[in-house]
N, CA, C and O of each residue as an XYZ file, in Angstrom:
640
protein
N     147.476     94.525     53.094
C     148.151     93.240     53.123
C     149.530     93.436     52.521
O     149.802     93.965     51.444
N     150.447     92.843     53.531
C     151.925     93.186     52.452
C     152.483     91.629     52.254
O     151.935     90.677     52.809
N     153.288     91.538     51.656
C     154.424     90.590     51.138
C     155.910     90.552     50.345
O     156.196     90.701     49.157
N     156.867     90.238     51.749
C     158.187     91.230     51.568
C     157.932     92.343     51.785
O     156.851     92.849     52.088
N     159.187     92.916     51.604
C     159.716     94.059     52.111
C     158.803     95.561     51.430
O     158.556     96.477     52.215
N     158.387     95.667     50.021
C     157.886     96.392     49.453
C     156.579     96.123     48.959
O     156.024     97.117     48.492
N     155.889     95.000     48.925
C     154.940     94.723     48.355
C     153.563     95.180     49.347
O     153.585     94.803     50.518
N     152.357     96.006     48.847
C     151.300     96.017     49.127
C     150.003     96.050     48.314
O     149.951     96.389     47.132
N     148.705     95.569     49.242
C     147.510     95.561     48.485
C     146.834     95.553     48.985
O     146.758     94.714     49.883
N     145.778     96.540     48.762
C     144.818     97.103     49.183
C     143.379     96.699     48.301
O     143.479     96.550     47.083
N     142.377     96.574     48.809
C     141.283     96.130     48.415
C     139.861     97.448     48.601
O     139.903     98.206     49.570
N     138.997     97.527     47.833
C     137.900     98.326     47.616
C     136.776     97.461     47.776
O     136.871     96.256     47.545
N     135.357     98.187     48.287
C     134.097     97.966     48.598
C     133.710     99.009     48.275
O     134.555     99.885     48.089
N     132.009     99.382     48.045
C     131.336    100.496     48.085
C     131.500    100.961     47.083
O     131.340    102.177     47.181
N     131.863    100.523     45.638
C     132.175    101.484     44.652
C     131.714    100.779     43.287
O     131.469     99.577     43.186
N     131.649    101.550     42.443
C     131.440    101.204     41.198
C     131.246     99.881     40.989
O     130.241     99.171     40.974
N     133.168     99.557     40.725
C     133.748     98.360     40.972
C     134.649     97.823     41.920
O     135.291     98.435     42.773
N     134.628     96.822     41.718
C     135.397     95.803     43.085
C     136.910     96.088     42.620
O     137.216     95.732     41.482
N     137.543     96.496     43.153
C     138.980     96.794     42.890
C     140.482     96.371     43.599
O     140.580     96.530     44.815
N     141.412     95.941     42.990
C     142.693     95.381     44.324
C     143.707     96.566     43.481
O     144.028     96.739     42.306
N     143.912     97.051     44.403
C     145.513     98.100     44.535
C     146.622     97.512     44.811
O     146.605     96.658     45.697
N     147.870     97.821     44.119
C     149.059     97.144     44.413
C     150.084     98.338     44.373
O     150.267     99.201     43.514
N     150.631     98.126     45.463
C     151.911     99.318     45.361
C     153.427     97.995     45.455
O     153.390     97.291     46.464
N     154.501     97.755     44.565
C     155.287     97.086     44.923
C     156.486     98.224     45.125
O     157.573     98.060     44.570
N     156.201     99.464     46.010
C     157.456    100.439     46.395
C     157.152    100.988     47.280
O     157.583    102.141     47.305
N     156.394    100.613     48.330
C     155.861    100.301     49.633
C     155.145    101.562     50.267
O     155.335    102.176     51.317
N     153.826    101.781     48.734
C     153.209    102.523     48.722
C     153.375    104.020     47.603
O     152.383    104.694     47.326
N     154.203    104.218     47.284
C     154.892    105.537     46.503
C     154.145    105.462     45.128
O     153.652    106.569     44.914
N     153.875    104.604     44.136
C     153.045    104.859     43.042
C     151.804    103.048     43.251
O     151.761    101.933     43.772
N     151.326    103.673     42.684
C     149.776    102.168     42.423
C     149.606    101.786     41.409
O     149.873    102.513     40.452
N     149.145    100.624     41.239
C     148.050    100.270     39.966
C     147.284    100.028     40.671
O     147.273    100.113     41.898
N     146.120     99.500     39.560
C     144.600     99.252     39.972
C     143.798     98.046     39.271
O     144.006     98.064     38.058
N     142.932     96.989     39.675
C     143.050     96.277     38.919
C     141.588     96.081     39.496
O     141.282     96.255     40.676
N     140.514     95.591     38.219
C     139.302     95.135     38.702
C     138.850     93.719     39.186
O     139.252     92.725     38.581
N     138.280     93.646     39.929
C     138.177     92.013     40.650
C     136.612     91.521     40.375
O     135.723     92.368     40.466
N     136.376     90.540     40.134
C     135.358     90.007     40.131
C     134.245     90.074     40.988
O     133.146     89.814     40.499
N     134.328     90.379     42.193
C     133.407     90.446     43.183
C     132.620     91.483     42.732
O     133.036     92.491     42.159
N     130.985     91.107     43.114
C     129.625     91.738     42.995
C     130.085     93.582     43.656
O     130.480     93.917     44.773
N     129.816     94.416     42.433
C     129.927     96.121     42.823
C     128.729     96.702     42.343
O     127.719     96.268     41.789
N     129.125     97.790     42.709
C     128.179     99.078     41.916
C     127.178     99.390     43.399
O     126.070     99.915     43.293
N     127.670     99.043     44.542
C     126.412     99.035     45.568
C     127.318     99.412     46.850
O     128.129     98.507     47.041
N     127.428    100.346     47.689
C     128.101    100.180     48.901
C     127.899     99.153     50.056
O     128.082     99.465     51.232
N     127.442     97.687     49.580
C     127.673     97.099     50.147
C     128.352     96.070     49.660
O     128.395     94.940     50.148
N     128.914     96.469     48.649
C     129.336     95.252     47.776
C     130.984     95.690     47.076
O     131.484     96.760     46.727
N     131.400     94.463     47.094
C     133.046     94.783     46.938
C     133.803     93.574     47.613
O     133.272     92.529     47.989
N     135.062     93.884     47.694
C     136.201     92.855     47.807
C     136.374     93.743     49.339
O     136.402     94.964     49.497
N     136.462     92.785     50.238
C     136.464     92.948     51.825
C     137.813     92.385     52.297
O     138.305     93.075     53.190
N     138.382     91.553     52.018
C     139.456     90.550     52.252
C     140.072     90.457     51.507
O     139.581     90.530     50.380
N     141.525     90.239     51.644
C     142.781     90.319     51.117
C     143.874     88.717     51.925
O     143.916     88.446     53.125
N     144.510     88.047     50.929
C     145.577     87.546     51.429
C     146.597     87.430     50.500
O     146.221     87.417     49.328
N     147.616     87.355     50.677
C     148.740     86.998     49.647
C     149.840     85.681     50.549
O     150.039     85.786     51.759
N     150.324     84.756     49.885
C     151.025     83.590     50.326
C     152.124     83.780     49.627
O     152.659     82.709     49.338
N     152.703     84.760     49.219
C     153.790     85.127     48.549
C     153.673     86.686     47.080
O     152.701     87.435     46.981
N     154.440     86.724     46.534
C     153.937     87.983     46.128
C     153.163     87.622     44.481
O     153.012     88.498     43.629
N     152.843     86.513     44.337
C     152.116     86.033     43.030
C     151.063     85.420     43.899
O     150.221     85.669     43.036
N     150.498     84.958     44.648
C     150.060     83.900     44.706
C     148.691     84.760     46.331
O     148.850     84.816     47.550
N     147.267     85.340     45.217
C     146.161     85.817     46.497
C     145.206     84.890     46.324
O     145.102     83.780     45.802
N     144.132     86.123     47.263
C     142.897     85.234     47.369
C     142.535     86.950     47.861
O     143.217     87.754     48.496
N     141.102     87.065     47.224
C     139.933     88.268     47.289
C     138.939     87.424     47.715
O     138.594     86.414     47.102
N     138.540     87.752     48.596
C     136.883     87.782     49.353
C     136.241     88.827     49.133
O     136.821     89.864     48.810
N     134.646     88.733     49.294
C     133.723     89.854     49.603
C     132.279     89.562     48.865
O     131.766     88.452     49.007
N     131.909     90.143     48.414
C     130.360     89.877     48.050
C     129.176     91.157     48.086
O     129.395     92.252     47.568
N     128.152     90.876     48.649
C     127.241     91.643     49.686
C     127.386     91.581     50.918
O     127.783     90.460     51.238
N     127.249     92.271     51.787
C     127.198     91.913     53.097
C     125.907     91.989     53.898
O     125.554     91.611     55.016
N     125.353     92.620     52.894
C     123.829     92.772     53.538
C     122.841     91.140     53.596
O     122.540     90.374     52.681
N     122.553     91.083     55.070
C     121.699     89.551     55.015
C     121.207     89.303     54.014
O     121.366     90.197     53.183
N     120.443     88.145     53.555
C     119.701     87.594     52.462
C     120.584     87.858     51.016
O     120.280     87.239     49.997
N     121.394     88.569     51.034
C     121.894     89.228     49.532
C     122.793     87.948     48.358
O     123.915     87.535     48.653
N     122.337     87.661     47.563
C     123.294     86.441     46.697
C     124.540     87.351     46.688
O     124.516     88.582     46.708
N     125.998     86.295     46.644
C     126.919     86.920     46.747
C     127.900     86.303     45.579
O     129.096     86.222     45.859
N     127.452     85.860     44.273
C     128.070     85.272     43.837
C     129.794     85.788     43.306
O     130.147     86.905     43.683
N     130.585     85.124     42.628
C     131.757     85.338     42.695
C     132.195     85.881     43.846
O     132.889     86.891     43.963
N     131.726     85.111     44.782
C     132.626     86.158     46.483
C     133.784     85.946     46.766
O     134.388     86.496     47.687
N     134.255     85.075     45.962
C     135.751     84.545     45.624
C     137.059     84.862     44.768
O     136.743     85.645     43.872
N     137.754     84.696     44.744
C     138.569     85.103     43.084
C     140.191     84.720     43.760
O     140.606     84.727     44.919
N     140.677     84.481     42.785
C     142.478     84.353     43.062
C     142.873     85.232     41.800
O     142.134     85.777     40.980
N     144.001     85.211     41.871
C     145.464     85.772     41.231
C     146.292     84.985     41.469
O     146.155     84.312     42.491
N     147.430     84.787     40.629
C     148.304     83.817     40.279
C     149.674     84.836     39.683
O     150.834     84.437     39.573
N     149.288     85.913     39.424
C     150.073     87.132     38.952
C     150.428     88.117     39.728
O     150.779     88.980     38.924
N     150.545     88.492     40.658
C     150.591     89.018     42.063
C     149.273     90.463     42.160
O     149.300     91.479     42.855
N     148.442     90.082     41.360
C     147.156     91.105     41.581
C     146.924     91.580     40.524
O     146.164     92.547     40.573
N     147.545     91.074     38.816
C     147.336     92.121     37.801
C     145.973     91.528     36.858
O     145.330     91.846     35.858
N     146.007     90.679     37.684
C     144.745     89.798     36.862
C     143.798     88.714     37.544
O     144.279     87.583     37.610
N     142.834     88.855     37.932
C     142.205     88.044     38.947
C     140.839     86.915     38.484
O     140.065     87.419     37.670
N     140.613     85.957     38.780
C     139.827     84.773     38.052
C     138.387     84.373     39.664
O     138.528     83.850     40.770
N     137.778     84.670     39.299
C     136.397     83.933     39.998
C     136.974     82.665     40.319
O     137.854     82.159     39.622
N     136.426     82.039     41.539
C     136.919     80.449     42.119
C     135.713     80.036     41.165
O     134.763     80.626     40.651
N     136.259     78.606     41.178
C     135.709     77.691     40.025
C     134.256     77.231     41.049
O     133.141     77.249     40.528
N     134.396     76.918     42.206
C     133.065     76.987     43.412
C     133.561     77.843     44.391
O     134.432     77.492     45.188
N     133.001     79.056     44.370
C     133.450     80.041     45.347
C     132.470     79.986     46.817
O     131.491     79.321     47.153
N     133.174     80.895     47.373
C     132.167     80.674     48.979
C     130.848     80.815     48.644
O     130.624     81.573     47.701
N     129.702     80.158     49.296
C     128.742     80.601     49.317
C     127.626     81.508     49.399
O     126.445     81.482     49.051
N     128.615     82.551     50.141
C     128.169     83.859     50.888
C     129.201     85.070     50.630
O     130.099     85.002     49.791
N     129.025     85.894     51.238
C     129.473     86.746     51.632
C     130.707     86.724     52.805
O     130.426     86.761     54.003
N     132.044     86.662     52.333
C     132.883     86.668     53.214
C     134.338     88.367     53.939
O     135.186     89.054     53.369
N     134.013     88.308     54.827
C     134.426     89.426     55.177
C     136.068     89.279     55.624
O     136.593     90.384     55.763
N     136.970     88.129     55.874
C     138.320     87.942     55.633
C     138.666     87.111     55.466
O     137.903     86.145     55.452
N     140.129     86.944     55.217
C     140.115     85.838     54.491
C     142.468     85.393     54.890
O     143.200     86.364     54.696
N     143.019     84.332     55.257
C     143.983     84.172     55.543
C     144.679     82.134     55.490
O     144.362     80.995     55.833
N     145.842     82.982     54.744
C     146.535     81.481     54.320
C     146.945     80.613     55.543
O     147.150     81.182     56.615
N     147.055     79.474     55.453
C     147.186     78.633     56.535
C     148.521     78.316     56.790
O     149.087     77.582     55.980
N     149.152     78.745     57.794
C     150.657     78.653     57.870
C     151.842     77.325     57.448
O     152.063     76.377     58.202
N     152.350     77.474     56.412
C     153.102     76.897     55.632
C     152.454     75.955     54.710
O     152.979     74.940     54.252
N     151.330     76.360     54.490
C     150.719     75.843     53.074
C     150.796     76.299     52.237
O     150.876     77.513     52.427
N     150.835     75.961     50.956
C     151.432     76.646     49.844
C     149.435     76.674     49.114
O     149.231     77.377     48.125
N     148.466     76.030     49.617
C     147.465     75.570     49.076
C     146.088     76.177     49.797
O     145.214     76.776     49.171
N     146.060     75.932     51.111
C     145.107     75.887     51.875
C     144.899     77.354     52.844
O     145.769     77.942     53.487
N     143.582     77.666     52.712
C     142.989     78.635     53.511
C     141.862     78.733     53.825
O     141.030     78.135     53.143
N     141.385     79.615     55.102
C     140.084     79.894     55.576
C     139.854     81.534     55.036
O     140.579     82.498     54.790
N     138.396     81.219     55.016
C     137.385     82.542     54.783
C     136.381     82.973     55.986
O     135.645     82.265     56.672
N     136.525     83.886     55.999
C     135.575     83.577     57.048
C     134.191     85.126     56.799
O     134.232     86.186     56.175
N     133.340     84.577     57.503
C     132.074     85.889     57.343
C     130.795     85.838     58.430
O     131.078     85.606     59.606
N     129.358     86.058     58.045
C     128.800     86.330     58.621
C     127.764     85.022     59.370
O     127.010     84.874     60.332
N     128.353     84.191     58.128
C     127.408     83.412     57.802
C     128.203     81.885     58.009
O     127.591     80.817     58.022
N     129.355     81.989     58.130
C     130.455     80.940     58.184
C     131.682     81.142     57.846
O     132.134     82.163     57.328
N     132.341     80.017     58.177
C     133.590     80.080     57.710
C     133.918     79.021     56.463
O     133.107     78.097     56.523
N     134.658     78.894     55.579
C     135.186     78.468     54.376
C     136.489     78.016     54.468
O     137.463     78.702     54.782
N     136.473     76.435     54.088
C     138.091     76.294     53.837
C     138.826     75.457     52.035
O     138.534     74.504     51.312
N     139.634     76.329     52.057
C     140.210     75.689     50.320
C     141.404     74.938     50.762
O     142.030     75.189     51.792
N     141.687     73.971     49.889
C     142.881     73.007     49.929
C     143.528     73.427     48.742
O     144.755     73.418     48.638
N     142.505     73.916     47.541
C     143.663     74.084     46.169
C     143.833     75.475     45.682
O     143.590     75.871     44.542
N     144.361     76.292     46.864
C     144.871     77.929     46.866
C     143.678     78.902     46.654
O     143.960     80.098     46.596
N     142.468     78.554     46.538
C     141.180     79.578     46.417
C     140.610     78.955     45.244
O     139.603     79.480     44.769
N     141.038     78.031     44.756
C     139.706     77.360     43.244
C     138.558     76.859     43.532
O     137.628     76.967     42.732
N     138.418     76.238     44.691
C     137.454     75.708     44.990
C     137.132     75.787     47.026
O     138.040     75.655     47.846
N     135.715     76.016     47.369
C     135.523     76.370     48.584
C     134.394     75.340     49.207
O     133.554     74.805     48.483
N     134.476     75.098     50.781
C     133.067     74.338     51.149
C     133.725     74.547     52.988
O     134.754     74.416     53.651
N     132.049     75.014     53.134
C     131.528     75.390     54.374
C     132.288     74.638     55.512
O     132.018     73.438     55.536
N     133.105     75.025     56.384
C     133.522     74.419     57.756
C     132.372     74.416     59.120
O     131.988     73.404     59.706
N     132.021     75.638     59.379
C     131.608     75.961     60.209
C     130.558     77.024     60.317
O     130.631     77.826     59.386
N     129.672     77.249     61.116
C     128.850     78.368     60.617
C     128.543     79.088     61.064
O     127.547     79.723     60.718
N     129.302     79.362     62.128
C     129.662     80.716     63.276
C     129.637     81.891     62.064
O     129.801     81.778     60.849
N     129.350     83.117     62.949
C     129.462     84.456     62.378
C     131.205     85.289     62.764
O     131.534     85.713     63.871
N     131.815     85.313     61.858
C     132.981     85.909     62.389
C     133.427     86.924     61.090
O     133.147     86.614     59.932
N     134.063     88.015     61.392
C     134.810     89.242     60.473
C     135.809     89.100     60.129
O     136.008     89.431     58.960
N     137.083     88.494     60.987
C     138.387     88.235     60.443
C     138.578     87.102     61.051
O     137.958     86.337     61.791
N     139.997     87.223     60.351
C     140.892     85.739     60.771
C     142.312     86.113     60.610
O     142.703     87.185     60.147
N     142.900     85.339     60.944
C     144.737     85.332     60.818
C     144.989     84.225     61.691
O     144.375     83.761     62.652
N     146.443     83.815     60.891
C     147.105     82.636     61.010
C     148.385     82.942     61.540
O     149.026     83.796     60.928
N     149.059     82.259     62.878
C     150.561     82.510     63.115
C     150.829     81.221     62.942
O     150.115     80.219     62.980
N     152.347     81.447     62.680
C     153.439     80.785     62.564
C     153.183     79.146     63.270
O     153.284     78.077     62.668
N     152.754     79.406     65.019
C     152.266     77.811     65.869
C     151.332     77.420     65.450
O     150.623     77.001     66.365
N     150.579     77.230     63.843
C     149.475     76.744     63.197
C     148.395     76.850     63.838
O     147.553     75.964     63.686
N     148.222     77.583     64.423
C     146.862     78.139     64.692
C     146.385     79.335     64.014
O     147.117     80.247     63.631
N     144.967     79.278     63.871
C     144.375     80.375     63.630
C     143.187     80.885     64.048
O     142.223     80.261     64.491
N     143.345     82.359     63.839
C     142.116     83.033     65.171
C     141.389     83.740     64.545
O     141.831     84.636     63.825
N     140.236     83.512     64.671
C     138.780     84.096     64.327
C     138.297     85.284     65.280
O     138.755     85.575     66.385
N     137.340     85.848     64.634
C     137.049     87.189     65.842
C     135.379     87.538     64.962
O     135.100     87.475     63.765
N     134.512     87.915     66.191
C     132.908     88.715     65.430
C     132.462     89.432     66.637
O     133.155     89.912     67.534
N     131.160     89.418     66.498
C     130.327     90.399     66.750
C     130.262     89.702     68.134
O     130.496     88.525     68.409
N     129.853     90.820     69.002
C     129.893     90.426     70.260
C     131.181     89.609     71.200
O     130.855     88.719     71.986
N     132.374     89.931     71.061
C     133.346     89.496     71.435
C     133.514     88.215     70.862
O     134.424     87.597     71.414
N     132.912     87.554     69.877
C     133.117     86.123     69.387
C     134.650     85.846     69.267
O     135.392     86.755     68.894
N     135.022     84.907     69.500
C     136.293     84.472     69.219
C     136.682     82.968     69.142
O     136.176     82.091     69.842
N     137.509     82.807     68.334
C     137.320     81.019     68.006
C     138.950     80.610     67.423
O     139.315     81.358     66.516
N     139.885     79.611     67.797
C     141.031     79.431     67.530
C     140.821     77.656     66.962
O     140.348     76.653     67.496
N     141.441     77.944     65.638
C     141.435     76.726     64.793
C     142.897     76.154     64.851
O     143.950     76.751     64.628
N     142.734     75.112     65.135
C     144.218     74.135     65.349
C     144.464     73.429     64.085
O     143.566     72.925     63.412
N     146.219     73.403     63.666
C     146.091     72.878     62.367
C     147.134     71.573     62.654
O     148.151     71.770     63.318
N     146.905     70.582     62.257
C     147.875     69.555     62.517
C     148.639     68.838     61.323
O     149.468     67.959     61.560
């Protein structure tokens, strides 16, 4: 995920811990920072990445394995990744991406296996839209946004 010209971040699963990488020299040295999302399991970790400017994310992920509790599957930053906080009601599940809603300074979808998720107050708080199975998402500029899963799924959300 980048933001501006130099900024990147990279996200971990499968490991120890749940981790977000930040390079702000467009890749040439890193930090590393631990995230709240459920680890220690290769199925578990931070899956999704967004940034709405270079302070201002949102981390998804969880378990991905069916039945699995996924708590804290949520988390923001407010610091551009050096410090990250559990949503105050995070998604329910397990979410596999995650993208800001074009020219909101507030609002985004999550999306996963199990549904999709939408926040109004930048990632603090989450509740179920829809309950399609989908992997990613992204938002352009003509306020739409496009969903994608398993089996060619595909789904375009209109924003007005």
């Amino acid at each position: 995920v980048g933001s501006g010209p130099r900024d990147v971040w990279l996200a971990t699963g499968g490991a120890a811990r749940a981790r977000v990488l930040h390079s702000a020299d467009r890749g040439l040295t890193w930090t590393a920072t631990d995230a709240p999302q459920p680890a220690g399991d290769p199925a578990r970790g931070v899956f999704g990445l967004a940034f709405r400017d270079r302070a201002h994310g949102i981390a998804v992920g969880g378990d991905y394995r069916a039945g699995q509790p996924s708590p804290d599957a949520s988390a923001v930053t407010r610091d551009g990744g050096r410090t990250w906080r559990p949503a105050a009601r995070p998604s329910p599940a397990y979410r596999s991406g995650v993208a800001w809603l074009p020219y909101s300074r507030s609002a985004a979808l999550a999306v996963g296996p199990t549904g999709t998720d939408l926040t109004t107050d930048g990632g603090r708080t989450w509740r179920t839209v829809d309950a399609g199975s989908y992997d990613t998402v992204d938002c352009a500029r003509d306020l739409g946004c496009w969903a994608a899963g398993e089996k060619g799924r595909v789904a375009r959300l209109g924003v007005s």
